[in-house]
C-alpha positions as CSV (number, residue, x, y, z in Angstrom):
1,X,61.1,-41.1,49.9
2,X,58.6,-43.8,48.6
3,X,59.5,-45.0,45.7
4,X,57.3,-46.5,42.6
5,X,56.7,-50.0,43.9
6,X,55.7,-48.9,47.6
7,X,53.5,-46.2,46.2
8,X,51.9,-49.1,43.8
9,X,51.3,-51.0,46.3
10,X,49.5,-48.1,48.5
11,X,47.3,-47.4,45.5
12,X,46.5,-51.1,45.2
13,X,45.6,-51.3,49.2
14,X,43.6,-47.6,48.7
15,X,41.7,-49.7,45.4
16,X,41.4,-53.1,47.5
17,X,39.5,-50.9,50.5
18,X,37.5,-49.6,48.1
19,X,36.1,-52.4,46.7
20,X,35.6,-53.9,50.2
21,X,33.7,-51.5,51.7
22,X,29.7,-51.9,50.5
23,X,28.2,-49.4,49.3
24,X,23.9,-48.7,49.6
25,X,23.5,-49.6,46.1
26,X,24.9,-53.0,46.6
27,X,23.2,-53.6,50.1
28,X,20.0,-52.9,48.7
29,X,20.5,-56.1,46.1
30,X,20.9,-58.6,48.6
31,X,17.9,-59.9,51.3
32,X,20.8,-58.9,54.5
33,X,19.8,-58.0,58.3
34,X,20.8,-54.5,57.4
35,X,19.2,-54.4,54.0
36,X,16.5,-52.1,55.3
37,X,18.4,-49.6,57.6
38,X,18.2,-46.9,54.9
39,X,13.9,-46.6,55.4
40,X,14.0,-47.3,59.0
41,X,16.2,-44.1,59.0
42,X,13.7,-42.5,56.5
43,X,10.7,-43.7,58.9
44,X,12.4,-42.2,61.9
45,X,12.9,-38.8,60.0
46,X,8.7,-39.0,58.7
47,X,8.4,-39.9,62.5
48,X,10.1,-36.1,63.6
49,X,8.7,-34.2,60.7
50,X,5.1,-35.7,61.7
51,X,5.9,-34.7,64.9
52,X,6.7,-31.1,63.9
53,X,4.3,-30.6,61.6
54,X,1.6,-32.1,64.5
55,X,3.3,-29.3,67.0
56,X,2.7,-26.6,64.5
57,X,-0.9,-27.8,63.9
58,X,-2.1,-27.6,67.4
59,X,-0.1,-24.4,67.9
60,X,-2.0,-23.1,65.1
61,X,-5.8,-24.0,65.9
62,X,-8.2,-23.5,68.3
63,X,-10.1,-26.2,70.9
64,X,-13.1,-27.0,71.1
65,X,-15.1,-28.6,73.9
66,X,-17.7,-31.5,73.2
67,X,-19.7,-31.5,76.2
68,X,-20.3,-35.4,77.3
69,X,-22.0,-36.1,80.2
70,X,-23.4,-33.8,83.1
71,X,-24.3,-35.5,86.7
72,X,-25.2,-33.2,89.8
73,X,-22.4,-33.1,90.4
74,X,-19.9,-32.8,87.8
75,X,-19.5,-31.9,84.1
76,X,-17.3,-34.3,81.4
77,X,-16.0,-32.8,78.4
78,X,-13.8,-34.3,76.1
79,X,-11.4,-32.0,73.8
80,X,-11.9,-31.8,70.5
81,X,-8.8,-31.3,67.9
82,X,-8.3,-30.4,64.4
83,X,-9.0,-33.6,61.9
84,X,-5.2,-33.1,60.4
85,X,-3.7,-33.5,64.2
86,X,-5.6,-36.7,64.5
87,X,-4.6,-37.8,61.1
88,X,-1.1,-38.1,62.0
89,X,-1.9,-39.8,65.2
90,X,-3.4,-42.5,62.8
91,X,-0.7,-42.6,61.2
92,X,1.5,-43.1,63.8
93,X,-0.8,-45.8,64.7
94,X,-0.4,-47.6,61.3
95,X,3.5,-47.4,61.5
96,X,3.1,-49.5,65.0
97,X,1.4,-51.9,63.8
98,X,3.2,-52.9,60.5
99,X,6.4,-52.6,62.8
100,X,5.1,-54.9,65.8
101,X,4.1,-57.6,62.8
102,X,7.6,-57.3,61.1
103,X,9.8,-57.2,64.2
104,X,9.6,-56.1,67.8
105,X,12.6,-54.2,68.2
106,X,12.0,-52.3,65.5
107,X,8.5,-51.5,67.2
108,X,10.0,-50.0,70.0
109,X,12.1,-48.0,68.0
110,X,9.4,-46.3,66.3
111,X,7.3,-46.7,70.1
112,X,10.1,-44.7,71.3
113,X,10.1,-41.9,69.3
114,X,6.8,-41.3,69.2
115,X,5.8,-41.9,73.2
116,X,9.5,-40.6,74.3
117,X,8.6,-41.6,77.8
118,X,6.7,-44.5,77.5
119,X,3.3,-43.8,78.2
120,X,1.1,-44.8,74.9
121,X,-1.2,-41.9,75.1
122,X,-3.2,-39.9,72.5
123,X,-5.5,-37.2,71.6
124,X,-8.4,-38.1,73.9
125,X,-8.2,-35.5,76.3
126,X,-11.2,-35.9,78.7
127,X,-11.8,-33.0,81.6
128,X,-13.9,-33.4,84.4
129,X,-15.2,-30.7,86.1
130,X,-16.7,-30.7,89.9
131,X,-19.2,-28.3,89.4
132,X,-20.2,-27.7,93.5
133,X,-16.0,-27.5,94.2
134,X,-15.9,-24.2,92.6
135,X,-15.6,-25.7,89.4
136,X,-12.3,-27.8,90.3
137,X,-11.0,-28.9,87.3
138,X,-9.0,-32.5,86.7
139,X,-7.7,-33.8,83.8
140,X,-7.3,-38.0,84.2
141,X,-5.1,-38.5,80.7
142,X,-3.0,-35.7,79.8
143,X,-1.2,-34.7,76.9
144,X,0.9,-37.0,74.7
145,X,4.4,-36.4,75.7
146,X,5.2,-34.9,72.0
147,X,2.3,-32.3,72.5
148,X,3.6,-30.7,75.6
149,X,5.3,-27.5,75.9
150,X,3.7,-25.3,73.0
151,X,0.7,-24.0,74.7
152,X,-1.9,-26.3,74.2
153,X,-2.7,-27.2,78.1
154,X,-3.3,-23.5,78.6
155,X,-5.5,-23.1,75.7
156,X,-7.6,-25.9,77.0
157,X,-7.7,-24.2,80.2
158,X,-8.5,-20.6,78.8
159,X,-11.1,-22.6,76.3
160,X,-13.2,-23.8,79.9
161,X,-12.6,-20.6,81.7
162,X,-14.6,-18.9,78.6
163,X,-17.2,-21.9,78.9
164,X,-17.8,-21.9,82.4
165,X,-16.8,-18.6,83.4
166,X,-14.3,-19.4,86.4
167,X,-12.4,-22.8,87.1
168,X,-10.5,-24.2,90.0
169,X,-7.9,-26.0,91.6
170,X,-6.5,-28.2,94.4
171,X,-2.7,-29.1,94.8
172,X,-3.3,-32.7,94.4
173,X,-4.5,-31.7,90.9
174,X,-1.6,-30.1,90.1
175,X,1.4,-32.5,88.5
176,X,4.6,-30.8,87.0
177,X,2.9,-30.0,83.8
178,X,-0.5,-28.7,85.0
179,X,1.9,-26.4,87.5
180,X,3.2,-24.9,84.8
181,X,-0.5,-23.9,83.3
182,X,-1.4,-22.3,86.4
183,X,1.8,-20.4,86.7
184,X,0.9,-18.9,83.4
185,X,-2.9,-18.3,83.8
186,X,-1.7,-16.1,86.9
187,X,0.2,-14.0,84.6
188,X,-2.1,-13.7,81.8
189,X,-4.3,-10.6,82.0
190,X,-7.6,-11.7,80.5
191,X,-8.0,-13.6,83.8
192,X,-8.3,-12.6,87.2
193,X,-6.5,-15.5,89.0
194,X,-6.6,-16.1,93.2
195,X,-4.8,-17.6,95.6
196,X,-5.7,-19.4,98.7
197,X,-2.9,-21.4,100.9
198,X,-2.3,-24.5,97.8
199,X,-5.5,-23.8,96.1
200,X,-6.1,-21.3,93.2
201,X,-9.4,-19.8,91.1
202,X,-9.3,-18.6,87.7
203,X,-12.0,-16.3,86.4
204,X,-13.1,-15.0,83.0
205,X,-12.0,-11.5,83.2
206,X,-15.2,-10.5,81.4
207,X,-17.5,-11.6,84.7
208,X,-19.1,-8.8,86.0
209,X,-18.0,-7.2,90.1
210,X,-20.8,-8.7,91.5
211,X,-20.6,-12.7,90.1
212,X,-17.0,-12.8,91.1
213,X,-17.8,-11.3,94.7
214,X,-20.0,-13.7,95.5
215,X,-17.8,-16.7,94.5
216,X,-14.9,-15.2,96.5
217,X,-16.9,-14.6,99.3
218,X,-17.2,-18.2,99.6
219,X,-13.8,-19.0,98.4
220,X,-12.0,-17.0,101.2
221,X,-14.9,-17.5,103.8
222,X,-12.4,-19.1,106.4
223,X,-9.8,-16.4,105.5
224,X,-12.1,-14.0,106.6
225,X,-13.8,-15.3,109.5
226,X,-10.3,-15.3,110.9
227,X,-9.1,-12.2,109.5
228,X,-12.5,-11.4,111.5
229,X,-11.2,-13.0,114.4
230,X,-7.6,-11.4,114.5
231,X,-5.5,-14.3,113.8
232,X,-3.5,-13.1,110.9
233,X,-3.6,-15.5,107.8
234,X,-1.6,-14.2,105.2
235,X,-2.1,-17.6,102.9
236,X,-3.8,-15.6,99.8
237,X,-3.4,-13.5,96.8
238,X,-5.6,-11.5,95.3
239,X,-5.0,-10.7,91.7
240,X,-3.8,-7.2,91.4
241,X,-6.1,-6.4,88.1
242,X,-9.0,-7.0,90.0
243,X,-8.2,-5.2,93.2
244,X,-7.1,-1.9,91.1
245,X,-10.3,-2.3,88.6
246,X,-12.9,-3.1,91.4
247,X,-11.1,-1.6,95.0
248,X,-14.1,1.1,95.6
249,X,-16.6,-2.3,95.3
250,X,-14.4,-3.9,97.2
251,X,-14.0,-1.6,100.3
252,X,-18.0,-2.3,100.3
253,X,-17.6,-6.0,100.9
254,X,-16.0,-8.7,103.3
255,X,-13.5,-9.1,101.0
256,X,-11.7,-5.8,102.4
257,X,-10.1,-7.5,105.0
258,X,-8.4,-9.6,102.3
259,X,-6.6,-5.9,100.8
């Protein structure tokens, strides 16, 4: 059993605990190396809700293409965004530099929540299109890290396909990411989508029999000239839309022996 003075001294210990733990009130008075924890938390939180509100944006809102430069040989676009998606991006900017002037480490902090793994990219999404490669699309600078995974690299893909009608591409095109794309434009039915050993065409589903026939006739031409020859290649899909849709046209053509 405790009696009085034990429990008076408990209650004095409980009191002198209290008074020396520190409270954010009484940080905030005094010019500390943890005086400003509490907004470097609240900047880290702005930092997330930026980010989500930025995810929802381009989720939300259409592409555009700004066409940029067009050789003989290839076509350069660069992506255009919605102004708010930018607008955070500048604001992220801002935030760098005020922290790289106040203190480096807190600079990465911020650095690394915004650019999770490390590389500083933004919205400047440039595409370059071969445009005698059956319209072999690359993409030098992907997405930022925080924009990946909601849809956007397809609807820049779909957003060309409309444009040009048809795209390409080759597997040394394709990182991790861009795999992913192409595994969904396969699936997606306003597209007719082909396969040819590590290479794979896309085509605006709205083409009519005859542009896409033509295309393909030169896509698969090696296919077929051994197909032609007997020596069994069975390195190619067609897309199962197209063959149902067009498979009278088709029976007309070279590209039987592809059935």
């Amino acid at each position: 059993m405790i009696n009085d003075k034990d429990l008076k001294n408990i209650m004095n210990h409980a009191e002198y605990l209290k008074e020396m733990s520190i409270s954010d009130e009484e940080l905030n008075k005094h010019d500390t190396f943890i005086r400003n924890i509490s907004d470097i938390k609240d900047n880290i939180k702005n930092i997330n809700n930026n980010i989500d509100k930025l995810k929802s944006i381009l989720a939300n809102s259409i592409v555009r293409l700004k066409n940029e430069e067009e050789t003989e040989n290839n076509i350069y676009y660069k992506i255009i965004y919605s102004k708010e998606a930018y607008n955070i991006f500048v604001l992220f900017q801002d935030m760098l530099i005020t922290a790289q002037e106040k203190d480096p480490d807190l600079y990465k902090k911020y650095f690394n929540v915004i650019y999770p793994d490390g590389e500083e990219i933004n919205l400047d999404t440039e595409i370059e299109i071969e445009k005698n490669n059956f319209n072999r699309i690359h993409i030098p600078i992907g997405l930022p890290k925080i924009c990946q995974g909601i849809g956007i690299g397809k609807k820049i893909y779909l957003t060309i396909i409309k444009k040009l009608n048809y795209i390409s591409t080759v597997r040394l095109d394709r990182s991790l990411d861009a795999i992913f794309v192409w595994d969904s434009l396969r699936k997606d039915n306003t597209i007719y989508s082909f396969v040819r050993k590590e290479q794979m065409i896309c085509f605006n589903i709205d083409c009519d029999f005859e542009f896409i026939k033509n295309i393909l006739l030169n896509y698969f031409k090696y296919e077929i000239e051994e197909l032609i020859n007997n020596i069994n290649n069975h390195q190619f899909i067609l897309d199962s839309d197209f063959k149902e849709k067009y498979f009278k046209e088709i029976l007309s053509t070279d590209l039987k022996l592809l059935l």
